[in-house]
N, C-alpha and C positions, 0 to 999 in steps of 0.2 A: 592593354586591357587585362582585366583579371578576370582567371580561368575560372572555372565551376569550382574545382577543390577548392581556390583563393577564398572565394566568396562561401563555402562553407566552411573553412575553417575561420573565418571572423564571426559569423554568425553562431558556431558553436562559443567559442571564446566569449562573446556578449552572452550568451545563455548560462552560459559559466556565472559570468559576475551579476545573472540574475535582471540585466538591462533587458528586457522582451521589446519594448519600445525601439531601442536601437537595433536589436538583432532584427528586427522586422522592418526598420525602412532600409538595414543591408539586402533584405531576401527580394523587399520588392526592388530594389535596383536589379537586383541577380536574376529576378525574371523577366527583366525585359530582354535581357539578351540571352538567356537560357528561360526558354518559357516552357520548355519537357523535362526538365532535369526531374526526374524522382525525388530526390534530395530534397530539394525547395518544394516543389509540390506538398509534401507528406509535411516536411516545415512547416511549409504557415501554415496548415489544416492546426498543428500543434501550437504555433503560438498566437492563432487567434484564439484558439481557448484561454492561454493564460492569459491573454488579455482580456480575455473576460468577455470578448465577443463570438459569443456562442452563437447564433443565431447565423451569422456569418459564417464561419467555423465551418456550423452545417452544410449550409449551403456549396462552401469549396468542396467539400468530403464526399458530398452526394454525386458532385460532379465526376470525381476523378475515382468512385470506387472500381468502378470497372479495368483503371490501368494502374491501382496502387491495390489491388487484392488480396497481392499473394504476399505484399510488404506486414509485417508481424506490427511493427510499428506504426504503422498507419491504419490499422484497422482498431487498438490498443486507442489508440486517439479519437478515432472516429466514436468507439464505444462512449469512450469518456464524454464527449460533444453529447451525446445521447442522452446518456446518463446525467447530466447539467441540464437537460433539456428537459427531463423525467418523463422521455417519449418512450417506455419499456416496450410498447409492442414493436418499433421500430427496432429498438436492440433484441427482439427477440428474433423477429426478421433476419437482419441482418447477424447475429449470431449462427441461425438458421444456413443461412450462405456460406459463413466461413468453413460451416465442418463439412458441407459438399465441396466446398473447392478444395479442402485437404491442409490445407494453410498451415504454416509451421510447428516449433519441434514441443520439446515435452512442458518447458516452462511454458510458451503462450498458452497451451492448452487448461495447463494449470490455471493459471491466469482468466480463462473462458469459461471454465466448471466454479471459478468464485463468484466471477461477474452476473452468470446466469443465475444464481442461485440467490446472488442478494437481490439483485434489481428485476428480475424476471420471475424467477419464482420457484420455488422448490424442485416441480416437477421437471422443469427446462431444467435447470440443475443436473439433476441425475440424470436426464437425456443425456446430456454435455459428456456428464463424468464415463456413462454407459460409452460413448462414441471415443472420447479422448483414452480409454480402458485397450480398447479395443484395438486404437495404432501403437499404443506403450503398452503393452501388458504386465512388464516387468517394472514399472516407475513406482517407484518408492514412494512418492508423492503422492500421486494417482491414488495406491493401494493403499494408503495413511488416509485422504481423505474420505474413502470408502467403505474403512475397516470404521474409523471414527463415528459414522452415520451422520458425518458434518454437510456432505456434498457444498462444500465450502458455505454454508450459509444457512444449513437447516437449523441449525444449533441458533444462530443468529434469527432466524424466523422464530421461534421460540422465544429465546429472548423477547422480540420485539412483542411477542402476543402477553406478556406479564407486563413489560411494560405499559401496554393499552388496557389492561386489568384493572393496572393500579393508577394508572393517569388522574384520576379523578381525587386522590388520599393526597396528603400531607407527606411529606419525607417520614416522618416519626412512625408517624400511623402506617404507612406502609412495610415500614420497617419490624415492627410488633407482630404486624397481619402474618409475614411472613415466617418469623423465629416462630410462630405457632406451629406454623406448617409446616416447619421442615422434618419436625417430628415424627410425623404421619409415616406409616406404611406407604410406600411410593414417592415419595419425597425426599427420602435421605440423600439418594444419590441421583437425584436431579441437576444436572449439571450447569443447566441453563437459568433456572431458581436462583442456584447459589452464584452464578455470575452478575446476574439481576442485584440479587443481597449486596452483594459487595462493591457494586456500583454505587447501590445506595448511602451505604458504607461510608464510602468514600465523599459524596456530597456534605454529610453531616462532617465530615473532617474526621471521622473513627478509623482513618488511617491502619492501625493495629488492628483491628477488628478484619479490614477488608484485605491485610497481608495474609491474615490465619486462614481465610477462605482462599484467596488464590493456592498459596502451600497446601491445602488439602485438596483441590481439584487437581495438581501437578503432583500427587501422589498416586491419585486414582489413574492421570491418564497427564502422560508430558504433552504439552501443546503448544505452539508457537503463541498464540493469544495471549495464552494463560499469563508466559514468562512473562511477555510484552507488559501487562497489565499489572504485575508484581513489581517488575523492574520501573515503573512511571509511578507506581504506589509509593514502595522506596524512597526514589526522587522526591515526591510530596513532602517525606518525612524529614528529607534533607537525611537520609542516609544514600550518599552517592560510590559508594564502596560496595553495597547490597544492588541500588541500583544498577551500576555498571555491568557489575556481575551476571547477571538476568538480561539488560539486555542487548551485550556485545553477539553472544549466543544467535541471538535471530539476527541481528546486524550483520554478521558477515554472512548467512546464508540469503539478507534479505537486504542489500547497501541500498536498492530504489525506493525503499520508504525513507521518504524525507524527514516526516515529524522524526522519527528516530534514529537518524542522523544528526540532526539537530539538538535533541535531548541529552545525545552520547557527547557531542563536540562542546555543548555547555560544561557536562561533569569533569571534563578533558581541561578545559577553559579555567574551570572554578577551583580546578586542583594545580593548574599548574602546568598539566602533565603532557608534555610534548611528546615525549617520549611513548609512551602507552599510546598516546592518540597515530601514532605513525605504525606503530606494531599491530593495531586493529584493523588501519585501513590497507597496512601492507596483505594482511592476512584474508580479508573480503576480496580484495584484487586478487588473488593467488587464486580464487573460485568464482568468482566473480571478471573478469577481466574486461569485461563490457561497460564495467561502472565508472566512467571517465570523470563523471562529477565529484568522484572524492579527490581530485587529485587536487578539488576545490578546496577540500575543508583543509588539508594538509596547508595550502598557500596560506589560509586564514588560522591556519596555527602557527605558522613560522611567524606569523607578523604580533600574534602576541608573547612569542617565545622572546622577539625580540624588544617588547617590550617590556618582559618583567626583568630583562638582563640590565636594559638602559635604566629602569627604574632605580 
């Protein structure tokens, strides 16, 4: 018979190669004969999301929050199920819960001051940030998102209300409306405007136009976004030497964003370059050491390394 580990490390291994279908009729064998295991538990709660069966999802999470609480990962998922669900007062609730129970270290908390602030709403935000302040006082993180007046999301709520502004204009016309404005006393250094602009920007394909804006917002104030948004800008241009550059930076302090992951392992892919793409992922593991899923992209670089050799 295979043990608990057995049966979580196949089911890791398929989530690796991105099969959710297979790893999940492994998990449900694994719970008929481990039907407490924590592991599988907080599992499927996880890949019935990816599978797209939220609704379900729920309903396991609702079940088991009371003995998956104090798991970081499981509560990280359950959000997620929520937030697919667009149930915000439930994640506000349940948000609500995790900081009385006290619930893990400085990155989750991180992670709770962003989620409250985009999907719940400013004010829960700085609740969040106020409470997760207060167990890390010293977190660099914490005191960056607080000096920023970001509370991960405020700056993103702003955005969104120009967005809903100009919903109703033309890309062009919007674009005009605003190079008027940015003139204005009060305007100049609007942060959230000029990320707006340059989104716009970028639709129209003015590529150059929307890197000049990123660069001047990363002059006023370095931000993780920013770079992000420079370094995908770049990539558009098919300058993947500028892209990279931009955004290996938030890659290794941030390896669980996927999309860029994926964006880095293309320029990696498109260049050739084994070598770099091994020295990136060696260097996120060295701060990172929880991020098991690069050791994915590495396999799937060896196998085109070995292709351009045979070629």
């Amino acid at each position: 018979m295979t043990n608990a580990r057995g049966y979580a490390d196949r089911i890791i291994e398929l989530e690796r190669k991105r099969d959710y279908h297979g790893a999940y009729d492994v998990l449900k064998e694994a719970l008929t004969i481990y039907p407490t295991q924590p592991f599988l538990l907080r599992t499927e709660v996880y890949l019935l999301l990816r599978l797209n069966k939220t609704k379900e999802a729920r309903t396991k999470a609702e079940g088991r929050v009371e003995m998956l609480k104090n798991d970081p990962f499981f509560l990280k998922t359950y959000l997620s199920v929520l937030r697919q669900e667009k149930a915000h007062e439930d994640m506000e609730r349940l948000l609500t819960a995790i900081l009385s129970w006290g619930v893990g270290d400085e990155d989750f908390l991180v992670f709770l001051v962003k989620t409250a602030s985009k999907c719940v709403g400013r004010e829960k935000g700085e609740e969040v940030l106020r409470q997760a302040l207060a167990r890390f006082p010293e977190s660099e993180s914490l005191k960056k998102i607080a000096a920023d007046g970001e509370t991960a999301g405020d700056g993103a709520s702003r955005f969104t209300l120009y967005r809903q502004k100009f919903a109703g204009k033309k890309t062009a016309e919007a674009v005009a409306e605003i190079e008027a404005i940015m003139v204005m006393p009060g305007y100049t250094g609007d942060y959230d405007l000029h990320l707006y602009l340059a989104d716009l920007y970028k639709k129209m394909e003015r590529y150059d136009q929307a890197v000049e804006i990123y660069k001047r917002l990363l002059a006023l104030r370095d931000h993780e976004f920013t770079r992000k948004m420079l370094g995908y800008t770049y990539y558009k241009m098919g300058d993947k030497e500028q892209a990279a550059a931009y955004l290996k930076s938030v890659f290794i302090k941030r390896p669980d964003d996927h999309f860029l992951a994926r964006t880095l392992f293309k320029i990696f892919e498109e260049k050739a370059d084994y070598t770099g793409l091994e020295q990136l992922v060696t260097e996120a593991l060295a701060i990172r050491p929880e991020a098991k899923h690069l050791y994915g992209l590495l396999k799937k670089g060896q196998r085109w390394q070995k292709d351009c050799a045979t070629s």
